[in-house]
C-alpha positions as CSV (number, residue, x, y, z in Angstrom):
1,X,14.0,-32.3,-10.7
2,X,16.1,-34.5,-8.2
3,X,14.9,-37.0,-6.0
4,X,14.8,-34.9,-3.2
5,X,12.9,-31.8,-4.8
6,X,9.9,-34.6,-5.9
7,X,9.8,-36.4,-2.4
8,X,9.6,-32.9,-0.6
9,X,7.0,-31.7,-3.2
10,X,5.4,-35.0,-2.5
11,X,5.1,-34.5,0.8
12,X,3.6,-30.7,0.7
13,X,0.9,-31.8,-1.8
14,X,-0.2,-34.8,0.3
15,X,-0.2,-32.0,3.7
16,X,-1.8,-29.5,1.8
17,X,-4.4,-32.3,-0.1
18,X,-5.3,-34.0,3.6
19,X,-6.0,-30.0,5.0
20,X,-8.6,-29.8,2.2
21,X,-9.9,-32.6,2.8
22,X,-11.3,-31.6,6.4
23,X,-13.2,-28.8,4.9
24,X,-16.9,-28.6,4.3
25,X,-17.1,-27.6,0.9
26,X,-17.6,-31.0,-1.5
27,X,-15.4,-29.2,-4.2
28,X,-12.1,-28.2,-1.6
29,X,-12.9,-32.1,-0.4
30,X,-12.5,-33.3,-3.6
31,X,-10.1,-30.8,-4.8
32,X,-7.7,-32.2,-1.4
33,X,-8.4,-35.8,-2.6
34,X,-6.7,-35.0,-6.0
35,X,-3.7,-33.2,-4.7
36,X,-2.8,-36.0,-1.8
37,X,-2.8,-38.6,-4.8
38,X,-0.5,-36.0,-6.6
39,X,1.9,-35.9,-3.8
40,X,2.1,-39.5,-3.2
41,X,3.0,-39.8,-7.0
42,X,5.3,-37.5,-7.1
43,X,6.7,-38.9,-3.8
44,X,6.8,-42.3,-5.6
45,X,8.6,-40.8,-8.5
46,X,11.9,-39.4,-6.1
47,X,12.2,-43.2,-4.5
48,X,12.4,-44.0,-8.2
49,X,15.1,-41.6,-9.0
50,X,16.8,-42.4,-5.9
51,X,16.7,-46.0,-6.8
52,X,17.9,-45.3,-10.5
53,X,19.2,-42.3,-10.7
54,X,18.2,-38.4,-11.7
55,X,18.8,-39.9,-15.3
56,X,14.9,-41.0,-15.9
């Protein structure tokens, strides 16, 4: 994937983690937690191809 595919990924998965996050089900809390860490990696990982290169 490019940089721009992973940072706009990124950015659904930490929208879509912080939604879950309001609800009041522990699991879909938790569940939202998980996915908004998963979008800021993924995030992290297009500045790093955009820094490097779509090589790595």
């Amino acid at each position: 994937m490019g940089e721009l595919t992973d940072k706009i990924k990124g950015n659904v998965n930490e929208a879509v983690g912080k939604a879950k996050q309001h609800s009041d089900d522990p699991e879909t809390k938790a569940e939202g937690k998980q996915q908004e860490a998963k979008g800021k990696g993924q995030q992290f990982k297009g500045e790093v191809k955009g820094k490097m290169g779509d090589d790595i």
